[in-house]
C-alpha positions as CSV (number, residue, x, y, z in Angstrom):
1,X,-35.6,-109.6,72.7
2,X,-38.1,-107.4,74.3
3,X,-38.2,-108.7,78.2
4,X,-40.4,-106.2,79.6
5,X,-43.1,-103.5,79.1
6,X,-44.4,-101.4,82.0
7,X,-47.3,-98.8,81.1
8,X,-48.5,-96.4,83.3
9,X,-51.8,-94.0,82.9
10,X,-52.0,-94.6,79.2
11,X,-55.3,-94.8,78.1
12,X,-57.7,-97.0,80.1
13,X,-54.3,-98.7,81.8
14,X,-53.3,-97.3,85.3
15,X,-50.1,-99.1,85.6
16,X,-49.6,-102.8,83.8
17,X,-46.2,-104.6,83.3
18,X,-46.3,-107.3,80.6
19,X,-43.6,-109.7,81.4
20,X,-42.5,-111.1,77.8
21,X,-40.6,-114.4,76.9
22,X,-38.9,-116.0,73.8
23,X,-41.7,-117.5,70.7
24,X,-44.8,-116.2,70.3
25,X,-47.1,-114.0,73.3
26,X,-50.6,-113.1,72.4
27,X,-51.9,-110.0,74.3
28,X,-56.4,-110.6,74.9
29,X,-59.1,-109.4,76.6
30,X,-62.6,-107.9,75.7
31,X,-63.4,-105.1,74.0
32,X,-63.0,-101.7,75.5
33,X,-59.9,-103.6,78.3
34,X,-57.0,-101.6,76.7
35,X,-55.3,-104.3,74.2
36,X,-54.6,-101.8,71.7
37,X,-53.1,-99.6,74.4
38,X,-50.0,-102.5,74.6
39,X,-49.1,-101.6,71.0
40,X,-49.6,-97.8,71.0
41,X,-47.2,-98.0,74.3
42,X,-44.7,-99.7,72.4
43,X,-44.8,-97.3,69.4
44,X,-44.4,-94.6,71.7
45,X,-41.6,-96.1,73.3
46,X,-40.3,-96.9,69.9
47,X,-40.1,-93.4,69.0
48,X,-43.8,-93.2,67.5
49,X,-45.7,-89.8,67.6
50,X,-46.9,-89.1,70.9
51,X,-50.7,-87.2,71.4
52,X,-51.9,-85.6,75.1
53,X,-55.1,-87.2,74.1
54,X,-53.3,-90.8,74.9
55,X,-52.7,-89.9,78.9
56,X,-55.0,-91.3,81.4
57,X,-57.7,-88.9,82.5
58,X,-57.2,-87.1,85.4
59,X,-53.4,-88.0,85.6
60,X,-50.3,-85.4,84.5
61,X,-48.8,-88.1,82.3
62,X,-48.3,-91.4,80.8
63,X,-44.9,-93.4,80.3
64,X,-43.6,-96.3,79.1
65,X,-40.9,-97.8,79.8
66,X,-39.1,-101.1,77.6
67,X,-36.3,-103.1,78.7
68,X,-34.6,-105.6,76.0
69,X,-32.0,-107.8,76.0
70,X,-29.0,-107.3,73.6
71,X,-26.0,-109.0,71.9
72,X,-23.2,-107.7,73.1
73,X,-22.0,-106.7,69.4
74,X,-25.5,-105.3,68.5
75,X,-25.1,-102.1,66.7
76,X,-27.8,-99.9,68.6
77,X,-25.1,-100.4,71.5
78,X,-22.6,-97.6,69.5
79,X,-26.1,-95.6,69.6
80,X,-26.7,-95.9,73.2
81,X,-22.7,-94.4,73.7
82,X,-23.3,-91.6,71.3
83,X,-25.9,-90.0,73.5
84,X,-24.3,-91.6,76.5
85,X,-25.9,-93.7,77.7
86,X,-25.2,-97.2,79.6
87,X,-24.2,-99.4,76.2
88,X,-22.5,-102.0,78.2
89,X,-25.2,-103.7,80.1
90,X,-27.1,-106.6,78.4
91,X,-30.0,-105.1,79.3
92,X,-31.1,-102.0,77.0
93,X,-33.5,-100.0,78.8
94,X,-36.0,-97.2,76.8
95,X,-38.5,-94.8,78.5
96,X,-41.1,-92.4,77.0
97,X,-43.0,-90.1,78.8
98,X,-46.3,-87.6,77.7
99,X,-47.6,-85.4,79.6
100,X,-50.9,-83.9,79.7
101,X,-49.5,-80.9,78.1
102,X,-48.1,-82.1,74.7
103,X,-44.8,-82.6,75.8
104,X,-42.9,-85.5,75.6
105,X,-39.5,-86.8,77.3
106,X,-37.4,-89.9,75.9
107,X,-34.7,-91.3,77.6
108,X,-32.1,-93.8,76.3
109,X,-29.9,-96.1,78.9
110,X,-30.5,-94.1,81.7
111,X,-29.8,-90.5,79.9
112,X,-32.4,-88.2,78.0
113,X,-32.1,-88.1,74.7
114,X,-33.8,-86.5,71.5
115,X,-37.1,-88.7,70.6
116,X,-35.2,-89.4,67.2
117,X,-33.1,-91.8,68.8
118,X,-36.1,-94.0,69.9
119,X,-37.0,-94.2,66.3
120,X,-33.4,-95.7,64.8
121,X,-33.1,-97.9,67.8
122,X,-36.6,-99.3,67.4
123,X,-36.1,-99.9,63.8
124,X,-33.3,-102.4,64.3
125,X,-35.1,-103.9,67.3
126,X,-38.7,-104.2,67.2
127,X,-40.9,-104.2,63.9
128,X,-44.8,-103.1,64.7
129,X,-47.4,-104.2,62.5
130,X,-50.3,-102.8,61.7
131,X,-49.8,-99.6,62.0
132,X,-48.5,-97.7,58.6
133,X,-46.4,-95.3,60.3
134,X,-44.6,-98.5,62.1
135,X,-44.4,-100.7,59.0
136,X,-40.6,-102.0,58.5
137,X,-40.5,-102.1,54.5
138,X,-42.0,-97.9,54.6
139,X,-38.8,-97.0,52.5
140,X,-37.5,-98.5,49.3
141,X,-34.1,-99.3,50.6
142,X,-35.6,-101.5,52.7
143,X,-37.7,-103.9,49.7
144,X,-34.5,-104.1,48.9
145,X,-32.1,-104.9,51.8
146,X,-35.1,-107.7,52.0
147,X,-35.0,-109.2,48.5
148,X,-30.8,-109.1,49.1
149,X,-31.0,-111.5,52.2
150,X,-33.7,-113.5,51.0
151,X,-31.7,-114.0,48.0
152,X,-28.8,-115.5,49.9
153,X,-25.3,-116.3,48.8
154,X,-26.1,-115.7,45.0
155,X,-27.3,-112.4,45.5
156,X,-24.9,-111.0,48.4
157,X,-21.8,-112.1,46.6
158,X,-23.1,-110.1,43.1
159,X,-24.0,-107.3,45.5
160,X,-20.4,-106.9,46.7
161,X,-18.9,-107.3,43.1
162,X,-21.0,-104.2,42.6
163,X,-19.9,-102.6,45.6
164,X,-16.5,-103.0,44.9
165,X,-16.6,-101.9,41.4
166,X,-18.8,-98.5,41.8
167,X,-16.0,-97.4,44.6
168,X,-13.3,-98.1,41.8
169,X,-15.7,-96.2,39.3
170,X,-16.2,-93.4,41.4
171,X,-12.6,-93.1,42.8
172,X,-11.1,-93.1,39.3
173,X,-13.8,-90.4,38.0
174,X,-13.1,-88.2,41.2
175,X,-9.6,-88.5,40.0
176,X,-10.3,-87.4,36.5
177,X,-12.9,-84.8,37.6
178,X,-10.5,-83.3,40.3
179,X,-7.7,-83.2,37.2
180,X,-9.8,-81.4,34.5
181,X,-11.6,-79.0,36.7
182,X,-7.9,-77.9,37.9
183,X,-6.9,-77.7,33.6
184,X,-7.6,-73.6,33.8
185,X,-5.5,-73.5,37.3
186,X,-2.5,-76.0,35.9
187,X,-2.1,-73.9,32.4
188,X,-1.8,-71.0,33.9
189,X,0.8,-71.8,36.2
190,X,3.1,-73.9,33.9
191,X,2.7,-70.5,32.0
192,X,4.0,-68.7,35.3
193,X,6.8,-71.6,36.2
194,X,8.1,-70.9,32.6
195,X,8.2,-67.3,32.5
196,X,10.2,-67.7,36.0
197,X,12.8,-69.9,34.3
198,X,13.2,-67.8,30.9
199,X,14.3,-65.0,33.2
200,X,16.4,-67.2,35.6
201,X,17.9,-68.8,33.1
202,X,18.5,-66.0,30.5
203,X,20.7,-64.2,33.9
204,X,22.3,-67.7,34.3
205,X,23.2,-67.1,37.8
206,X,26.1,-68.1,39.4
207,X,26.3,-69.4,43.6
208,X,28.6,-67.2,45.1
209,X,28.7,-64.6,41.7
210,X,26.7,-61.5,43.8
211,X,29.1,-61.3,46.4
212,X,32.3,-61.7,44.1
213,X,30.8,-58.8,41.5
214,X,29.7,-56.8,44.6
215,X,33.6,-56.5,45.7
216,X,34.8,-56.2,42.0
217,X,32.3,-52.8,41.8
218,X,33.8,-51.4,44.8
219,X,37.2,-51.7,44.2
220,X,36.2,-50.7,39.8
221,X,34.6,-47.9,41.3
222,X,37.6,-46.5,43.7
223,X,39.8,-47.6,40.9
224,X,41.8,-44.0,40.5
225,X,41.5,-43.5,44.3
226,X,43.3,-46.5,44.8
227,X,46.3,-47.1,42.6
228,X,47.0,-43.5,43.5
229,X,47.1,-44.2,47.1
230,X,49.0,-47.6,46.3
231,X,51.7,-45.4,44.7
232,X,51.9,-42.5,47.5
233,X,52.4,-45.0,50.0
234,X,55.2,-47.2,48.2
235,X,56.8,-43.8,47.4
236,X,56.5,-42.8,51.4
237,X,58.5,-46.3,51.9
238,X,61.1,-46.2,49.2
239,X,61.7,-43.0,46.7
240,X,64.6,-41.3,48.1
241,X,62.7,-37.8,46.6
242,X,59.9,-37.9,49.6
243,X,62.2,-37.6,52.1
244,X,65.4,-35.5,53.0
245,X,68.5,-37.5,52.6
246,X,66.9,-41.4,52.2
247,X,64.1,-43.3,51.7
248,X,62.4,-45.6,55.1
249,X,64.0,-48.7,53.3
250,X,67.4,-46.9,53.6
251,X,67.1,-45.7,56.4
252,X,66.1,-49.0,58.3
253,X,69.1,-50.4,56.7
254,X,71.7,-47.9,57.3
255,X,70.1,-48.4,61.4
256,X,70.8,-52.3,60.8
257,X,74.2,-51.5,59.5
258,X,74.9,-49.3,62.9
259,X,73.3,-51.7,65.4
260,X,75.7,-54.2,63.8
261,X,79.0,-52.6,65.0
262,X,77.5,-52.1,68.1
263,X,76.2,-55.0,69.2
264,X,79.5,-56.5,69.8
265,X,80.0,-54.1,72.8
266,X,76.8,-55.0,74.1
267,X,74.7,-57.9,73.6
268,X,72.0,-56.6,75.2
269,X,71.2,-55.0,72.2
270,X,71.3,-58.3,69.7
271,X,67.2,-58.4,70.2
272,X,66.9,-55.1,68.7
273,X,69.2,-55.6,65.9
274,X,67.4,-58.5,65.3
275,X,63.7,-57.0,65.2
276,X,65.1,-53.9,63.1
277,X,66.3,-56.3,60.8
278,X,62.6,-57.6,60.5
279,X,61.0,-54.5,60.2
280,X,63.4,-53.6,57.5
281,X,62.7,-57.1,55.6
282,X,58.9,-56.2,56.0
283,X,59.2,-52.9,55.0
284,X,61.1,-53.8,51.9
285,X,58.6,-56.5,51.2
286,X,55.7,-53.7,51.7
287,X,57.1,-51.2,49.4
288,X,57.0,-53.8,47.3
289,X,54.3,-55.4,47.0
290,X,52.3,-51.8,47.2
291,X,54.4,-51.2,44.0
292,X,52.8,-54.5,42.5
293,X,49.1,-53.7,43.9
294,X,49.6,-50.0,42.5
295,X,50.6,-51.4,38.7
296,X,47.6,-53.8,38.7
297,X,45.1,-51.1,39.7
298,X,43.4,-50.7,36.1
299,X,40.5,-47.9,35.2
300,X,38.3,-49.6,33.7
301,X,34.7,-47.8,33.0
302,X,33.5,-50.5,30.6
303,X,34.1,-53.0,32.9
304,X,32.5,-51.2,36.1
305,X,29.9,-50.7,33.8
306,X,29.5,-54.6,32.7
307,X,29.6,-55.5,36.5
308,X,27.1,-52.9,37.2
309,X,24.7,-54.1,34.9
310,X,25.1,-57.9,36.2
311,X,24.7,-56.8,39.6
312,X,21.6,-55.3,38.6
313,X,20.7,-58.3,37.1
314,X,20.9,-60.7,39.9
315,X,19.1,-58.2,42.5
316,X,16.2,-58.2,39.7
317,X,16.4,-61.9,40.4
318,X,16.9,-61.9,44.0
319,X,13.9,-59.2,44.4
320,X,11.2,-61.5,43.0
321,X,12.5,-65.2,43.8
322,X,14.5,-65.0,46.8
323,X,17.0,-63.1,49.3
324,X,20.5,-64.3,47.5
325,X,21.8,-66.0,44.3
326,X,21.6,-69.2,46.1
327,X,17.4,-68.7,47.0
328,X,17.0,-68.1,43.3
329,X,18.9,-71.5,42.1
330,X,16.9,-73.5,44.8
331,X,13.4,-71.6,43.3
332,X,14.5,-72.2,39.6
333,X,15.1,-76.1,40.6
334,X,12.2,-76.3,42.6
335,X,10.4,-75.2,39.4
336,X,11.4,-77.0,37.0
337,X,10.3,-80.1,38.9
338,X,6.8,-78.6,39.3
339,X,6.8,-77.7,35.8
340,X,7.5,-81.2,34.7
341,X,4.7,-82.6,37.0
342,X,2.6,-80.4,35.5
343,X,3.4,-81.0,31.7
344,X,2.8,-84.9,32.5
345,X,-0.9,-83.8,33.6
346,X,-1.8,-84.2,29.9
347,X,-0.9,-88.0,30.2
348,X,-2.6,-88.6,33.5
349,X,-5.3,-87.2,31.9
350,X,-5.3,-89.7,29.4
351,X,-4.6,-92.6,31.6
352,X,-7.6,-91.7,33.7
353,X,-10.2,-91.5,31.1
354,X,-9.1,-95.1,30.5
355,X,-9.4,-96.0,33.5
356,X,-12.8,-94.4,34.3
357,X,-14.2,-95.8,30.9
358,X,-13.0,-99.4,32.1
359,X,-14.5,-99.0,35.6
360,X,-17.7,-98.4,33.9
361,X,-17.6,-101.2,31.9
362,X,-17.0,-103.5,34.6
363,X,-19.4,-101.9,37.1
364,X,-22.0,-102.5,34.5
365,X,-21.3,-105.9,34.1
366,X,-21.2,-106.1,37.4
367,X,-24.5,-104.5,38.0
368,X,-26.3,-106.6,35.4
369,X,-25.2,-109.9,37.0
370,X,-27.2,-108.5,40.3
371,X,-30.1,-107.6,38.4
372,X,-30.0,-110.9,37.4
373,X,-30.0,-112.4,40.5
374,X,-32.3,-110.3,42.3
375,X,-34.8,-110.7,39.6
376,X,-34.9,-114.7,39.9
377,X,-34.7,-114.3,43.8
378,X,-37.6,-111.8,43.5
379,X,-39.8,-114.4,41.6
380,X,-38.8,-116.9,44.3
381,X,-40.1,-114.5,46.9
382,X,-43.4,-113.8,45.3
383,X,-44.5,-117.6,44.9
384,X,-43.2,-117.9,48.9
385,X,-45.5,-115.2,50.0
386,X,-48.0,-116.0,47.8
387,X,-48.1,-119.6,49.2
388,X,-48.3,-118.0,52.8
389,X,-51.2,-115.4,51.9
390,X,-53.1,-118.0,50.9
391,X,-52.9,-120.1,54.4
392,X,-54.1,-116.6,56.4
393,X,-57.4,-115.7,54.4
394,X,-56.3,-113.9,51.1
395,X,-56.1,-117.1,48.7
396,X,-56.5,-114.9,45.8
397,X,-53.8,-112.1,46.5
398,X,-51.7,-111.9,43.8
399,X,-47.9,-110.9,44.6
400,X,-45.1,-109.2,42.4
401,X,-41.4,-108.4,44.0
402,X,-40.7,-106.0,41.0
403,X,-37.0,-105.7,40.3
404,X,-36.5,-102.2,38.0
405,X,-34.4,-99.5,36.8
406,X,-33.0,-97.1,39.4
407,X,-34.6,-93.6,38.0
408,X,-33.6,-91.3,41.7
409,X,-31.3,-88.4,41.9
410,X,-29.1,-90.1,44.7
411,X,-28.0,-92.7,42.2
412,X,-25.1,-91.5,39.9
413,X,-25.2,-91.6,35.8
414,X,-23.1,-94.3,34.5
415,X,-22.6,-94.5,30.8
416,X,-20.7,-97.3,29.6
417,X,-21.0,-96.3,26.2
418,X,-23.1,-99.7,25.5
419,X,-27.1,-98.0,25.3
420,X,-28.8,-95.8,27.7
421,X,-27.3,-94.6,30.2
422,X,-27.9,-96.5,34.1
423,X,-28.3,-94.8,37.3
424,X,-26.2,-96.6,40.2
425,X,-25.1,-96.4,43.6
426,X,-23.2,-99.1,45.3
427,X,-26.4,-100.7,45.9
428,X,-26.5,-101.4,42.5
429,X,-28.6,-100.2,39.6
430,X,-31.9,-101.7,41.0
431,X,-35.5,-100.2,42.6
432,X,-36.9,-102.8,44.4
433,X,-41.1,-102.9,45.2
434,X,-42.7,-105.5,47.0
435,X,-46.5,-104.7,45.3
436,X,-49.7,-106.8,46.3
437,X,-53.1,-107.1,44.7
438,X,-55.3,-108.2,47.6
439,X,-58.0,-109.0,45.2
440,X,-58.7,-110.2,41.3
441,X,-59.2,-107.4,39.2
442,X,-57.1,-105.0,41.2
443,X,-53.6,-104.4,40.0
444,X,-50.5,-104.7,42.3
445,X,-49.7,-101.6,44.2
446,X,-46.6,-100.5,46.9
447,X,-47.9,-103.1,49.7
448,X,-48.4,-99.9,51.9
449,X,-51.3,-98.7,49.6
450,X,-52.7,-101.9,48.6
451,X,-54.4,-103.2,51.5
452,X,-56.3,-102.5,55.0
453,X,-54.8,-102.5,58.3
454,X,-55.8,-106.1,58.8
455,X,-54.8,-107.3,55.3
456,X,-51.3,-105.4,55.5
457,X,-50.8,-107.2,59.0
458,X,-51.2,-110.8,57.4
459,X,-49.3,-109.6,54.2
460,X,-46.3,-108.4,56.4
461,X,-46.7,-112.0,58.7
462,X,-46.9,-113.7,55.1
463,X,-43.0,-111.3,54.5
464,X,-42.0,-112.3,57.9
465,X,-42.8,-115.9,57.5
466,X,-41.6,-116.3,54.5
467,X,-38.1,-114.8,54.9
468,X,-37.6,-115.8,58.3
469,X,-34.2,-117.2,58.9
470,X,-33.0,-115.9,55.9
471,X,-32.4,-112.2,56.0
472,X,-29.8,-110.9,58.0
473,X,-31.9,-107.7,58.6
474,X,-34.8,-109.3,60.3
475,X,-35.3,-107.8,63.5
476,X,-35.6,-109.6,66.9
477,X,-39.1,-108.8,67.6
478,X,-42.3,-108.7,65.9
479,X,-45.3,-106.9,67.1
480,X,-48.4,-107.7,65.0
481,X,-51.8,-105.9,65.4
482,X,-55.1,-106.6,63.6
483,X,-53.4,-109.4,62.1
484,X,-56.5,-111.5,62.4
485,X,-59.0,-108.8,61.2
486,X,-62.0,-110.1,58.9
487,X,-60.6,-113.8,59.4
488,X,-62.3,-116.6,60.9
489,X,-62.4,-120.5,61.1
490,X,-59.8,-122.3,59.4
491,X,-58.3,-119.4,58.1
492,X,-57.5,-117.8,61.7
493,X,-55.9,-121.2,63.0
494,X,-53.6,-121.0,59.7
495,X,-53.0,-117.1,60.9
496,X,-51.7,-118.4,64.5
497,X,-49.9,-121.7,62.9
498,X,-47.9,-118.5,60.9
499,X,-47.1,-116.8,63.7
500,X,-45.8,-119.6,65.5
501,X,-43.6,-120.4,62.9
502,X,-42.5,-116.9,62.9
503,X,-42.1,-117.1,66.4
504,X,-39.4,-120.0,66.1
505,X,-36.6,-117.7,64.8
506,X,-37.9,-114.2,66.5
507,X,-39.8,-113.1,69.5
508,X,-43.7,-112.3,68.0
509,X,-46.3,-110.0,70.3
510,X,-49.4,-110.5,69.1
511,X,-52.6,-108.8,70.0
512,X,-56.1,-110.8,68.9
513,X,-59.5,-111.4,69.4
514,X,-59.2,-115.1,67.9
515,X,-59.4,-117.8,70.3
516,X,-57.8,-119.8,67.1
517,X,-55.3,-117.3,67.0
518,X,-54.6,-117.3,70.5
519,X,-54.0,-120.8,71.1
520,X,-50.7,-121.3,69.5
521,X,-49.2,-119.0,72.2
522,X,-46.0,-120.3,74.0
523,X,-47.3,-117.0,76.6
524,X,-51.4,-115.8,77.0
525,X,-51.6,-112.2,78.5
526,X,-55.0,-110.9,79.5
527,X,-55.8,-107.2,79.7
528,X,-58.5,-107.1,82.4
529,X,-60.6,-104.1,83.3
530,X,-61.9,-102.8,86.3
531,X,-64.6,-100.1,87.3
532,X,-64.1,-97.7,89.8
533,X,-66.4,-95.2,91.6
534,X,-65.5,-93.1,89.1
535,X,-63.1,-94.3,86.3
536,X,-62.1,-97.9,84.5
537,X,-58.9,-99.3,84.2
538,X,-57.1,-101.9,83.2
539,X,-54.1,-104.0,84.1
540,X,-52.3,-107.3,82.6
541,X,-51.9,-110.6,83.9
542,X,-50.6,-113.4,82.4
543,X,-52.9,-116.9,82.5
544,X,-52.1,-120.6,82.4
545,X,-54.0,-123.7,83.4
546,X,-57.9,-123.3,83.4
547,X,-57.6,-119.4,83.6
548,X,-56.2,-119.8,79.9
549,X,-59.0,-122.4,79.3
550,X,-61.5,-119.9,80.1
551,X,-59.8,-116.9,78.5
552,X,-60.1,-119.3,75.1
553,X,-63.7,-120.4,76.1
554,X,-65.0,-116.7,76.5
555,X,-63.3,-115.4,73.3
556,X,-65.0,-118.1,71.7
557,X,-68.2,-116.8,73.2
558,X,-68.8,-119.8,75.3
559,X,-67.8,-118.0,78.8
560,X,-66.5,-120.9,81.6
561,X,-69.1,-123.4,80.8
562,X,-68.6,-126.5,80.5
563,X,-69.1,-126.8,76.9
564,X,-67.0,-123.9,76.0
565,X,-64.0,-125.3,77.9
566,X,-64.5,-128.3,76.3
567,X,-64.2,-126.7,72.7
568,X,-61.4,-124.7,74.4
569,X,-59.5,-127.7,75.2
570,X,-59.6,-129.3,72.1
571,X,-58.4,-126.3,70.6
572,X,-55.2,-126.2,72.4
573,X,-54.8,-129.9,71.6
574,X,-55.5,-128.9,67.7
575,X,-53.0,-126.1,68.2
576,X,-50.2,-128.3,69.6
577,X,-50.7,-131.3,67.2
């Protein structure tokens, strides 16, 4: 709830703080005192359109400052944090100041911040009256957010079926959408992937296979250079014709042989007979296995030629998919799995075009059953406000909650194959217009264009009223001006028994000039002027007792006499009963 207002140098008020309550305050005084200055402050502070013109003459500017009172789990607390202010205090407080200049300052929870904050956090806190630019139901998606929790239980659960079903819809046509627009993308690389695995798999690779045909073309191509060397050196070791006299082999045995008859004289030489007996077993063994390597030396062109040509082969490979044999099997794995991801993209496609044509189906239904239900809760909210127009002057108003098809561009194109095509959003498929014809003859029109600033003040009281308690969007505090314009008599005490009711769920501000207006009150403020030497102002005060009495008495036009109190009196008494 709004707690308190403190206005300084706006307009004809020098510096006033209204200290407001729960239930209903009226805001009086006479003509010319300021009363109208309470609601412009609060607009301003609300994040209305500020004008030099409004600051007191002869001061540099006005401000107005706003403290309220918030849950702890309200949700303009996460917009106080965002611009960083303090969001958790229970007390919110708002300042706006104009200067003289033009310019104009807001701050938010004790930091500045853009005037566009002041606008979302008034429109979840305090709804103004009276002026167009401060009317609550100014945008569509609010007739309808109104209808919804006036339509209760019915309604909200209809309105999540449809919720539910138009994020299925939409995530299954994403899906699809996301699919075909990638068909161009997804031929041309299982084109690609296949190519890759014709050529791997017409090489037929081999782990391992480079390095063994690497050695097999070195040793092919030194073939000759070999098997002659083979043979030189196994001729060196044991062909008796390379030598003079013996070959090694004979040699090392005919040294054996010797070191045998001596060793018996000395057995100091039994190591060395023994190691020339080794060298002359390894030698032996040398000469022939050289022989052996020598024989199996072949010169073979046709095969250096074959390996040649695979080698070739696998560097083609190894060039474009990889540094080794063993890079191009992991690449031609890794693609044939992609490949067959790919190739199943035909049957996901098919899958999803079921599923999107389902969703639609369903989120049709779904979106029927809330047009439904809106439509009978919008006839139920007609005959309420209806009922309540005709208690506050405007008997013959004639009110239509009109529940139609959704024509905008932000709504998405559904075809469920089952007529014309809808336009939907999670909202549902539904424009929602509260229209009002303030007179016979006149047809309904957008409430905002169908009536004058006092009629659109009792038509939003006769909303207010008759949805009060119901709607889970209805603000905390109600501000109403000219609300009692071009009503009189009976018809103004129905006006105030309105607002009280209002005033039973939510905190209600009203300025009047109606004594039968002003009576109801739970709190009377009185804007009271001065006059300077040189300059009027005004301040507020609030009244009780016989100042009240003779605050009622003088808007009744009967000043503090006697007689006037008298009629002031019984009003109060009326009022209460």
């Amino acid at each position: 709830m709004l707690r308190e207002l403190h206005i300084r140098d706006l307009g004809v008020i020098e510096d006033a703080t209204l200290t407001l309550h729960p239930g209903l305050t009226v805001v009086t005084g006479e003509t010319g005192a300021g009363k109208t200055m309470v609601v412009t402050g609060l607009g301003l502070v609300l994040g209305g359109r500020a004008d030099a013109a409004l600051v007191r003459t002869g001061s540099d500017e006005a401000v107005v400052e706003a403290e309220l009172e918030l849950a702890e789990d309200h949700r303009a607390r996460q917009t106080i944090a965002e611009v960083g202010g303090i969001a958790d205090e229970p007390e919110l407080l708002l300042s706006r100041t104009v200067s003289a200049a033009g310019r104009s300052r807001a701050h938010v929870g004790g930091r500045r911040a853009p005037i566009g904050v002041l606008t979302d956090l008034g429109e979840g806190l305090v709804a103004v009256h009276g002026q167009a630019d401060q009317w609550r139901l100014k945008r569509p998606a609010q007739h309808r957010a109104l209808l919804d929790d006036f339509g209760g239980a019915e309604v909200s659960v209809a309105a999540t079926e449809v919720s539910a079903a138009f994020r299925e819809w939409q995530q299954a046509k994403g899906d699809l959408a996301r699919l075909v627009e990638g068909e161009r993308t997804r031929l041309q690389e299982i084109e690609l992937l296949t190519h890759q695995l014709e050529q791997i798999d017409e090489v037929d690779p081999v782990a391992g296979e480079d390095v063994e045909l690497a050695r097999e073309a070195e040793r092919l191509g030194h073939a000759e250079e070999l098997r002659t060397g083979a043979d030189t050196a196994h001729r060196l070791l044991s062909d008796p014709d390379s030598f003079t006299g013996d070959d090694v082999v004979g040699r090392i045995a005919r040294a054996g042989e010797e070191m045998s008859r001596l060793v018996e004289h000395d057995d100091q030489l039994e190591d060395l007979q023994r190691r020339l007996a080794e060298v002359g077993v390894l030698t032996s063994e040398l000469a022939t296995d050289l022989s052996a390597y020598a024989a199996d030396i072949e010169v073979d062109p046709t095969r250096l030629s074959t390996t040649q040509s695979r080698i070739a082969a696998l560097r083609e490979l190894t060039r474009r998919y990889g540094e080794d044999v063993e890079a191009v099997l992991r690449h031609r794995d890794e693609a044939r799995e992609r490949l067959l991801g790919l190739q199943g993209a035909d049957e996901r496609i098919d899958e999803l075009t079921g599923q999107v044509a389902d969703a639609a189906q369903r989120l049709t239904r779904a979106a029927g059953v809330l047009t439904a239900t809106r439509t009978s809760a919008a006839a139920r909210l007609s005959t309420a406000v209806e009922g309540e127009l005709a208690h506050l002057g405007m008997p013959k108003a004639r009110v239509e909650v009109v529940v139609e098809p959704r024509t905008d561009d932000a709504a998405a194109e559904l075809d469920a194959g089952a007529g014309e095509p809808l336009r939907v959003s999670a909202d549902g498929a539904d424009t929602v217009e509260v229209r009002v014809a303030a007179n016979h003859g006149t047809p309904p029109r957008s409430v905002a264009k169908a009536a004058s600033g006092g009629e659109l003040s009792r038509i939003m009281l006769a909303i207010e009223v008759a949805t009060a308690g119901s709607t889970a969007s209805q603000v905390p505090t109600f501000v109403f001006d000219e609300v009692d314009a071009g009503v009189g008599g009976r018809a103004a005490l129905d006006v105030g028994a309105r607002l009280a009711a209002l005033a039973r769920t939510s905190q209600v501000i009203v300025v009047t000039h109606l004594a039968q207006v002003a009576a109801h009150a739970d709190r009377h403020l009185v804007v009271h002027k001065t006059h300077g030497d040189q300059i009027t102002s005004s301040g507020v005060r609030a009244v009780d007792g016989d100042e009240r009495l003779a605050e009622l008495s003088r808007m009744m036009g009967g000043d503090d006499t006697s007689v006037g109190l008298e009629h002031a009196h019984e009003l109060l008494q009326q009022c209460r009963r």
